[in-house]
VOTIVEX-385030 format. One record per residue (C-alpha): residue in three letters; x, y, z. Coordinates in steps of 0.05 Angstrom, whole numbers, padded with zeros to 5 digits, always signed. Last residue first. Example, Ala and Ser with C-alpha at 12.3 -4.5 7.8 and 13.67 -1.06 7.14 Angstrom:
BEGIN
SER+00273-00021+00143/ALA+00246-00090+00156/
***
This chain:
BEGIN
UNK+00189+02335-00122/UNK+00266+02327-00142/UNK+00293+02258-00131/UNK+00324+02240-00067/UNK+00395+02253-00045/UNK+00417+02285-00100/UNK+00480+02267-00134/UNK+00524+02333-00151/UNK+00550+02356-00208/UNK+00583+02433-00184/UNK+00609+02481-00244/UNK+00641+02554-00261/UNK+00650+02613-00302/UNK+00623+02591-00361/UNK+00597+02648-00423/UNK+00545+02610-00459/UNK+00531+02638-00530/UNK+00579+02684-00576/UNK+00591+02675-00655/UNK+00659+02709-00649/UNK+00683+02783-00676/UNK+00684+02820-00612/UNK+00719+02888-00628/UNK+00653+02929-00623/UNK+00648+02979-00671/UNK+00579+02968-00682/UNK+00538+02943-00630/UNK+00495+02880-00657/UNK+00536+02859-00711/UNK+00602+02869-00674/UNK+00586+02826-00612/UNK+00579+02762-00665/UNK+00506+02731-00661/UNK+00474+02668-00641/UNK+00403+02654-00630/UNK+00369+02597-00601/UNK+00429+02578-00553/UNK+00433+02507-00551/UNK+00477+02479-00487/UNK+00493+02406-00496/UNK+00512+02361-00445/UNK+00537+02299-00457/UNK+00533+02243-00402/UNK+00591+02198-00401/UNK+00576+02129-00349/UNK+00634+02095-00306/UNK+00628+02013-00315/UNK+00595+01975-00268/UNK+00529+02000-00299/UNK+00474+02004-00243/UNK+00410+02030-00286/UNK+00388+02100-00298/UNK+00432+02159-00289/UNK+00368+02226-00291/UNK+00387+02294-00300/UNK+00371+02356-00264/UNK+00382+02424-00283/UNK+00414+02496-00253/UNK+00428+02560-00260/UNK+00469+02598-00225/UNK+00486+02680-00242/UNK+00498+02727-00298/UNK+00441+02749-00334/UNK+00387+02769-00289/UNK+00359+02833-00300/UNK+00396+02852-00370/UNK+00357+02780-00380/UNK+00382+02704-00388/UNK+00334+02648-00395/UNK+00353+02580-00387/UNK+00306+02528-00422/UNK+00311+02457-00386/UNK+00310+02382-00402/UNK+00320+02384-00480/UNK+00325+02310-00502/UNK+00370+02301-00551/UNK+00411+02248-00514/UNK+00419+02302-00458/UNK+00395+02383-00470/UNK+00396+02444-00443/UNK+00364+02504-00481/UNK+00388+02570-00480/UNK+00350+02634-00477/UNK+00375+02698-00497/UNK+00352+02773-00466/UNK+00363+02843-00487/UNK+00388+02834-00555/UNK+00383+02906-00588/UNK+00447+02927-00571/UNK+00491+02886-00522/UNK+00466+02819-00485/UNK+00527+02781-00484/UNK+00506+02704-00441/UNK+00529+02686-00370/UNK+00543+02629-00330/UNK+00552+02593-00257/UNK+00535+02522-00266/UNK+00495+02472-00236/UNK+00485+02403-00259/UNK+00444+02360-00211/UNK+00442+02290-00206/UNK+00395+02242-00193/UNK+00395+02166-00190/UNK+00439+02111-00225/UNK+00515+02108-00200/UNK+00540+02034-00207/UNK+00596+02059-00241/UNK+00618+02127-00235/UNK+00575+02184-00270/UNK+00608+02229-00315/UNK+00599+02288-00349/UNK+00629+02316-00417/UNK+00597+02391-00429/UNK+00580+02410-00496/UNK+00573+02475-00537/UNK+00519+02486-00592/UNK+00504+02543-00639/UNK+00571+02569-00648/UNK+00610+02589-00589/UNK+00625+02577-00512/UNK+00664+02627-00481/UNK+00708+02607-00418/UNK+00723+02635-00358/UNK+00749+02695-00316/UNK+00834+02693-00328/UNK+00809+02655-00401/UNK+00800+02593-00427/UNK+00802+02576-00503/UNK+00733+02574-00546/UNK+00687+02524-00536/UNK+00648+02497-00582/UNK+00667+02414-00588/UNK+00671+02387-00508/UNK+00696+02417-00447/UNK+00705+02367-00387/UNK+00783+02346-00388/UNK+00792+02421-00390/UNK+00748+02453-00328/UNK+00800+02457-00280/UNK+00854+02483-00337/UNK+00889+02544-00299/UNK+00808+02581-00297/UNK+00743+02541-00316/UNK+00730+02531-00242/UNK+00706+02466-00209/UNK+00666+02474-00139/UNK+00648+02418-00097/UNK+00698+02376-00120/UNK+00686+02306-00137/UNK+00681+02323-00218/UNK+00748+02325-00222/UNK+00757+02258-00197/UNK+00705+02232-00249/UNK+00730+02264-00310/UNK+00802+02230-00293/UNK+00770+02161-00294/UNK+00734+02191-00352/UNK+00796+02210-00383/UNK+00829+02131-00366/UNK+00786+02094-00405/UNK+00797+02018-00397/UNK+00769+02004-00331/UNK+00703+01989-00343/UNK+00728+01950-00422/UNK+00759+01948-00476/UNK+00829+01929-00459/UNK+00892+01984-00467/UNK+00947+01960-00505/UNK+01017+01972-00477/UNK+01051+02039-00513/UNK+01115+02018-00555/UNK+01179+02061-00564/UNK+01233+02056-00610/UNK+01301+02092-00601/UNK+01346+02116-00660/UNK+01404+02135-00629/UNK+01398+02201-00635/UNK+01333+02210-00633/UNK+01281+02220-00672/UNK+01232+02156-00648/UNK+01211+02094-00689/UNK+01142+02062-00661/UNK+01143+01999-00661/UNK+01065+01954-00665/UNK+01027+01933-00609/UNK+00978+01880-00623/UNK+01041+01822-00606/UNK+01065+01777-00661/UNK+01125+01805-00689/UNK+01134+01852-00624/UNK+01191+01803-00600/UNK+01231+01788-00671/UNK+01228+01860-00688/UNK+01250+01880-00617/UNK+01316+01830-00625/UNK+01328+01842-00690/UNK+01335+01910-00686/UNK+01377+01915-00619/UNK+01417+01853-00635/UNK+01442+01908-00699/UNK+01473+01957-00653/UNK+01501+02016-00697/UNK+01448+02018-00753/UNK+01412+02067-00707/UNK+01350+02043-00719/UNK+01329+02009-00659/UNK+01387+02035-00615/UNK+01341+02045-00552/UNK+01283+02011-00530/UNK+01226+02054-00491/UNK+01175+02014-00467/UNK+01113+02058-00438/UNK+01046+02047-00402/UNK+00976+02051-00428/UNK+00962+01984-00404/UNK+01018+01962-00348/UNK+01078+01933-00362/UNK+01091+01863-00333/UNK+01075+01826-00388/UNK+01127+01868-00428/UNK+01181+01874-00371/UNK+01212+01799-00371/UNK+01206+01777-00445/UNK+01229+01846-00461/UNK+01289+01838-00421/UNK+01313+01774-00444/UNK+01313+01800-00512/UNK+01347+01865-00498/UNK+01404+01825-00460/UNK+01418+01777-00510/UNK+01411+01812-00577/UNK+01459+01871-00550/UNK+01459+01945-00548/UNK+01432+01952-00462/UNK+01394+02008-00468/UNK+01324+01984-00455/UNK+01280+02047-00415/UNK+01214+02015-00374/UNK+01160+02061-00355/UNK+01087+02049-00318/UNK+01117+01978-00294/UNK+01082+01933-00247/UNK+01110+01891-00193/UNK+01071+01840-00151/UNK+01132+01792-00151/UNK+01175+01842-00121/UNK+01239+01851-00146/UNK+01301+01814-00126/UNK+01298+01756-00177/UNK+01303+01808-00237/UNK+01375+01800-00224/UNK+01380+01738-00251/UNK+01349+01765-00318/UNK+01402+01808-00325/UNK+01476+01793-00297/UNK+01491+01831-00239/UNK+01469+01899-00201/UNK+01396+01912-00188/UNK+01403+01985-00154/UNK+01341+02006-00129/UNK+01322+02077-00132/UNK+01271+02123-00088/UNK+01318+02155-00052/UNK+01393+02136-00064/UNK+01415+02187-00113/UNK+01428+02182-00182/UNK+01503+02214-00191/UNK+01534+02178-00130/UNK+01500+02117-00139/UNK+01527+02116-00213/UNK+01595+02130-00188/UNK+01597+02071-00137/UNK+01564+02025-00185/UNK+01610+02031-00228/UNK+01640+02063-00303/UNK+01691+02055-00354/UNK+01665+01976-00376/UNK+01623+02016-00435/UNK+01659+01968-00488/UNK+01708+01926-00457/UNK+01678+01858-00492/UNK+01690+01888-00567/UNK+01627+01874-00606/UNK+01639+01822-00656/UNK+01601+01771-00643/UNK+01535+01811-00629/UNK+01499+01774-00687/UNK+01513+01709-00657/UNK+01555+01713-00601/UNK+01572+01772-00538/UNK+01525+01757-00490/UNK+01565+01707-00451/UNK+01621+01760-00444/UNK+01579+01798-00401/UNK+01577+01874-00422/UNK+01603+01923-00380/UNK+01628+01936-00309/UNK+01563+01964-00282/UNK+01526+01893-00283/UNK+01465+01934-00298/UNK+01385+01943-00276/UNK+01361+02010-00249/UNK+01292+01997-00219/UNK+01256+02063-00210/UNK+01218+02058-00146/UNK+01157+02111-00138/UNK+01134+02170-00106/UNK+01121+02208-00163/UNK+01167+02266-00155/UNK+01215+02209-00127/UNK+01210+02167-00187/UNK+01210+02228-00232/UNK+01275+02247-00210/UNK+01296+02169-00213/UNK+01282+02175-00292/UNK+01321+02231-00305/UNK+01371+02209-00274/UNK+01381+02147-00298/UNK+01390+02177-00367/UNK+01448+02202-00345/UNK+01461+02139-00300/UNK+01537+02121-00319/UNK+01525+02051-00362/UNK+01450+02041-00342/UNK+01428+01989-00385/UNK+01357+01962-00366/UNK+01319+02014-00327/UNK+01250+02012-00297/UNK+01197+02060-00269/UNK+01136+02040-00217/UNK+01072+02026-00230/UNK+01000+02069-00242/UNK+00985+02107-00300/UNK+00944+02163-00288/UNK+00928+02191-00358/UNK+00957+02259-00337/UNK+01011+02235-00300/UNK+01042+02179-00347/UNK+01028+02234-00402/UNK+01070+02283-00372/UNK+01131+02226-00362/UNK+01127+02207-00438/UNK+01138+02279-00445/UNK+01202+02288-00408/UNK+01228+02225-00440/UNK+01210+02251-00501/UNK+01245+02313-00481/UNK+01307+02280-00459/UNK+01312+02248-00523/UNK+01299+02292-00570/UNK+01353+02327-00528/UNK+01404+02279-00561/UNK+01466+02335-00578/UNK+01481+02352-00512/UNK+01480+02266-00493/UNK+01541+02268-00463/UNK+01584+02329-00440/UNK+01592+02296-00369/UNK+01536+02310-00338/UNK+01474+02323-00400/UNK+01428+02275-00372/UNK+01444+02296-00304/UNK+01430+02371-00315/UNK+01368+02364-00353/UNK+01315+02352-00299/UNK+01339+02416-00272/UNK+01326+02462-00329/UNK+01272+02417-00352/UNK+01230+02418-00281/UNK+01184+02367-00296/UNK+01123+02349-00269/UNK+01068+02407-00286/UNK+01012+02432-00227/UNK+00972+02464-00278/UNK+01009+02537-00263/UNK+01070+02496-00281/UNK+01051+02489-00363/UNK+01016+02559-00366/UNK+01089+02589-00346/UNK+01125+02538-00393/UNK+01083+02564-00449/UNK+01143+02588-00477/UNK+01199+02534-00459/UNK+01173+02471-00429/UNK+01104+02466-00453/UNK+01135+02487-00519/UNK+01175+02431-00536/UNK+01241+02454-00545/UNK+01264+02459-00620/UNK+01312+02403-00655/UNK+01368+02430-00692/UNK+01373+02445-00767/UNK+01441+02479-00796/UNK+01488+02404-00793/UNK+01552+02436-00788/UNK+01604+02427-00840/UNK+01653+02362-00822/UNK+01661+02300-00792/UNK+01625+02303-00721/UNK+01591+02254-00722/UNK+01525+02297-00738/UNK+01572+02330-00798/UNK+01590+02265-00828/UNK+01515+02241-00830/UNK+01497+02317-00865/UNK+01555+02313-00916/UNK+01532+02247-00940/UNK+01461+02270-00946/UNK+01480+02328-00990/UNK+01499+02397-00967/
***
């Protein structure tokens, strides 16, 4: 099959196109890990409206971007609500109102629902035919959307724009509206209002079917620090990520570093400890995590304007088999070894803990590295034969609390 016959068969034209796109595998084998860490989306659900009325079957890239764009909205915690320009029947509008309501948000769904406007239709769009994608209404899309959580913006784009609030922020915005016109005006209006880290999705950028789309995103994003990203789907879709500034507020793992580190207790097990494990560590298991290798760090942090005391303490174990009957590990911050854990056949698993010093009033949130240096390291099966451990073992973690002390040590 040449690239002729490959184009004819994805319209439909002739032998079937052999590759299709695989499911990514947070939703289909790992799905199990995926909802035991408190996952959004539901893909067997989530799917249903995107796929109502036999459209879109063959454009899951595109649902499972979406889908993914979505996880990464959560896991960075990116505030604002959700957006839609171009809603035609709402199958992609569903997808983004069920997140809207997981999430407690507003998606806007912008659209005259009859079809284009006739005053959009010149220049390079002069040709389009002015009853394209007028099969559809308000009526119906309500009726396969949902009410909760949605706002219906119906009429000519930007006008429309006049009934949101003027404190609005956007954490997602989907373009799907073909034309020059239209696209234009609606990155002018979403882009300063999209949040750092958050999303524009533009459809038909390389499609070659809608040629206002391309020129209109290359001519908007020709002088801004993002640059377009092309996407795999069907329709060729773009999508562009909001710049982050430097700065206290710019780095959203510590942010999520921080809130983690509020708990009392934080357990290695269904991903509590993730955000927090540095370079030699192996993956988690049902009791914990090994570390291996000669060092293994923990990432800490401090929120602004947090200088004093603080106390690391962590529930941990080392293997002692064969000859080794005890290990000691040094703790250490900037290079600066602060404690010496010893571990016997007496006392091996249990707390330990060490202090650590946050000088000065930063506003910004403060990463402390914590490195745990056992002095020797050696694989299970050198020191008891035939055992099936074949890994470099050290610090075995079961659990953490980083607490501020009230007063300093004495």
């Amino acid at each position: 099959m040449d690239d002729t016959d490959a184009a004819a068969a994805q319209q439909g034209g002739g032998t079937s196109w052999p590759f299709q796109a695989n499911c990514p595998q947070r939703y289909a084998g790992n799905y199990r890990d995926y909802a035991s860490r408190g996952g959004l989306v539901r893909p067997r659900e989530d799917v249903q409206g995107f796929v109502a009325g036999g459209v879109n079957r063959g454009d899951m890239a595109r649902f499972y971007f979406l889908s993914l764009a979505f996880d990464q909205i959560c896991r960075e915690d990116i505030i604002g609500d959700f957006a839609e320009l171009g809603v035609y029947r709402g199958n992609t509008a569903t997808v983004i109102a069920r997140m809207a309501r997981r999430l407690g948000r507003t998606a806007y769904l912008f659209d005259t629902f009859e079809g284009f406007d006739r005053k959009d239709l010149q220049g390079v769009d002069a040709a389009v035919q002015p009853d394209a994608f007028g099969d559809t209404s308000l009526a119906a899309v309500r009726a396969a959307v949902g009410e909760a959580n949605v706002a219906f913006m119906q009429g000519y784009f930007p006008d429309t724009a006049a009934g949101v609030p003027d404190d609005a922020r956007f954490s997602l915005v989907h373009i799907d509206c073909d034309l020059y016109a239209p696209i234009l005006s609606g990155l002018r209006y979403f882009y300063p209002r999209l949040v750092p880290g958050g999303f524009l999705i533009v459809h038909d950028y390389s499609s070659l079917c809608w040629a206002g789309a391309e020129k209109a995103i290359d001519e908007f994003f020709a002088d801004k620090p993002e640059a377009v990203i092309p996407l795999p789907d069907g329709a060729g879709s773009a999508v562009i990520r909001k710049a982050r500034a430097a700065g206290p507020d710019g780095n959203w793992l510590n942010r999520r570093r921080a809130r983690v580190l509020q708990q009392d207790w934080v357990h290695v097990v269904n991903g509590g400890l993730g955000d927090l494990l540095g370079i030699g560590w192996c993956t988690p298991e049902a009791w914990g995590v090994w570390g291996t290798g000669d060092v293994h760090e923990l990432h800490l942090v401090v929120p602004g304007g947090g200088a004093g005391v603080y106390r690391l303490d962590m529930a941990s174990h080392v293997a002692l088999l064969g000859a080794r009957t005890s290990q000691q590990v040094d703790v250490a911050v900037a290079g600066r070894t602060l404690a010496t854990w010893d571990y016997t056949a007496e006392a091996n698993s249990g707390f330990r803990s060490v202090d650590i010093r946050v000088d000065g009033g930063r506003p910004d949130a403060t990463e402390i590295v914590v490195q745990f240096r056992p002095r020797s390291v050696a694989r299970p099966c050198d020191l008891e034969p035939g055992h099936p451990e074949t890994r470099p073992l050290g610090v075995a973690l079961h659990r953490i609390r980083f607490r501020k002390l009230d007063a300093p040590p004495g």
